[in-house]
C-alpha positions as CSV (number, residue, x, y, z in Angstrom):
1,X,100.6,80.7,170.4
2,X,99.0,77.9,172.7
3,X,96.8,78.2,175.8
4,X,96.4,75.4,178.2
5,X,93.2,75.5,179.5
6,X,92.3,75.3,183.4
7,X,89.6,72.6,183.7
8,X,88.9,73.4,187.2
9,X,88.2,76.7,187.1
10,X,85.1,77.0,185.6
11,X,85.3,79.5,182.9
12,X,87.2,78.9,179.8
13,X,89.3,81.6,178.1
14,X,88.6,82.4,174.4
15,X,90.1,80.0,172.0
16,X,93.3,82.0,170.0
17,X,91.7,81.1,167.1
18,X,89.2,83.9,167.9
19,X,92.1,86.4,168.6
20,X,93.8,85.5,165.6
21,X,90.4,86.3,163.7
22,X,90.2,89.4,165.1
23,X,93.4,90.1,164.5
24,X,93.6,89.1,160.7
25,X,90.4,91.3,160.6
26,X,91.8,94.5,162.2
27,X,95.0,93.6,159.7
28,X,92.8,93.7,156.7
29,X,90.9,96.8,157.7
30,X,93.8,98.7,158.4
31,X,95.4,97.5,154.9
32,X,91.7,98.5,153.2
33,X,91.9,102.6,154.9
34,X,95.8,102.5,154.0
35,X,94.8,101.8,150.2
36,X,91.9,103.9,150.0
37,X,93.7,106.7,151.3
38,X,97.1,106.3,148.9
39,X,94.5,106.4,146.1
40,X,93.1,109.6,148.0
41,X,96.4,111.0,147.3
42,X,97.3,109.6,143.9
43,X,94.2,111.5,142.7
44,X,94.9,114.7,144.6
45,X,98.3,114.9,143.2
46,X,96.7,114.1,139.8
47,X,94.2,116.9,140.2
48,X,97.2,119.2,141.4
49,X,98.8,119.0,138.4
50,X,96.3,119.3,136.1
51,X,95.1,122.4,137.1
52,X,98.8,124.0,137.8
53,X,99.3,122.8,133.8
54,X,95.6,124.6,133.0
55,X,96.3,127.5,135.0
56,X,99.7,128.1,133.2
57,X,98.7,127.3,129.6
58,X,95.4,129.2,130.5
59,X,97.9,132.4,131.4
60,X,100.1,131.8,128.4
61,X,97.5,131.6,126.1
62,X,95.6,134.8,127.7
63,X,98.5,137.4,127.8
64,X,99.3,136.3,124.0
65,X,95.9,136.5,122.6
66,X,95.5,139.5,124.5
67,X,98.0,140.8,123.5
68,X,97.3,140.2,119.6
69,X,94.0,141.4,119.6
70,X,95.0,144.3,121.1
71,X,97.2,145.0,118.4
72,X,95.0,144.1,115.8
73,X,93.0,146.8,117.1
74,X,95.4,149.1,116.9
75,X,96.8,148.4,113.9
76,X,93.0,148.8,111.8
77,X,92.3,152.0,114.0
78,X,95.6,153.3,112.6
79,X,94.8,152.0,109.3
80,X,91.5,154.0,109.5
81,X,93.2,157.2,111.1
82,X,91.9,159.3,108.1
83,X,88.6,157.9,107.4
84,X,86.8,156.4,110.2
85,X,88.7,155.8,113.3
86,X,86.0,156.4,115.8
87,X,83.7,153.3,113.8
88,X,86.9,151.6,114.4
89,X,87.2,152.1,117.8
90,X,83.5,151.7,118.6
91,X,83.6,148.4,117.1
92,X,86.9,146.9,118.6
93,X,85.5,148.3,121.9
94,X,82.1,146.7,121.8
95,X,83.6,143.1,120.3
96,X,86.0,143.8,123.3
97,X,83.2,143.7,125.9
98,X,81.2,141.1,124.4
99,X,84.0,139.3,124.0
100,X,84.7,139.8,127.8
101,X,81.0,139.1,128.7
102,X,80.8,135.7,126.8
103,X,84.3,134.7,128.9
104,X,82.8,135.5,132.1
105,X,79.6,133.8,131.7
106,X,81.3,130.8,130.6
107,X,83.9,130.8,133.8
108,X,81.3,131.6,135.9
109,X,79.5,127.8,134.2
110,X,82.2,126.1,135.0
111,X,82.9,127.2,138.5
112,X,79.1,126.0,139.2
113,X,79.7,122.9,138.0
114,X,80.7,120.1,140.6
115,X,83.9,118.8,140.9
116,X,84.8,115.2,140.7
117,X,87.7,115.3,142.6
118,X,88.1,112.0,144.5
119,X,85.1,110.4,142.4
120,X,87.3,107.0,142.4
121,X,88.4,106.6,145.9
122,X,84.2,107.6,146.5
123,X,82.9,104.6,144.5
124,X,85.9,102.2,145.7
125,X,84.7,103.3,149.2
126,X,80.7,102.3,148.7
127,X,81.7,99.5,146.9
128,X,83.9,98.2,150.0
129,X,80.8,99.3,151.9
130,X,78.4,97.6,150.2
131,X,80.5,94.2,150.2
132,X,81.3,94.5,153.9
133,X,77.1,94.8,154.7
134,X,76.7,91.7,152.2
135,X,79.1,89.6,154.3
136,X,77.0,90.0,157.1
């Protein structure tokens, strides 16, 4: 792209060399957001799946153990029918709620905790940040 310049006028227009700069800026910008935000989704898509995969072992693993201690229980208090089946109850019952107590407490730790969801794409960001106020 070339410009002839009107000597008589008075004012001269900006060189395209400017414009091009401008442009090759606004280029590299543009291609800077696009590749911050496809690692935005690369690790959205990577949390996604990791919690689908701990919520379904986490289910899995919940209804079976469940499930067996349940029948444990049942299977001493039966055991004990004729001699002590109310210590056996009482004690499956309390180990049940402490049990249930101790779970709680510790879900209720991790849902305080923060998350570092998009922890990468954050640093990448400051770091572009950070260069960009260098450079000027």
């Amino acid at each position: 792209m070339t410009r002839e310049f009107d000597s008589g006028s008075g004012a001269t227009p900006e060189p395209p060399r400017l414009l091009e700069s401008l442009r090759g800026a606004a280029d590299s910008g543009v291609a800077l957001v696009a590749n911050r935000l496809e690692l935005l989704g690369v690790e959205l898509a990577e949390e996604r799946v990791r919690l689908l995969a701990l919520l379904a072992y986490g289910a899995v693993a919940f209804i079976a153990l469940g499930a067996g201690v349940v029948f444990l229980a049942m299977f001493v208090t039966v055991l004990m029918w004729d001699s002590n089946r109310l210590l056996a109850l009482g004690i499956f019952a309390s180990v049940f709620l402490v049990g249930g107590t101790v779970a709680l407490i510790t879900a209720l730790g991790y849902a305080s905790k923060k998350s570092s969801l998009f922890s990468a794409s954050l640093a990448e960001l400051r770091k572009d940040r950070d260069a960009l106020k260098s450079e000027q």
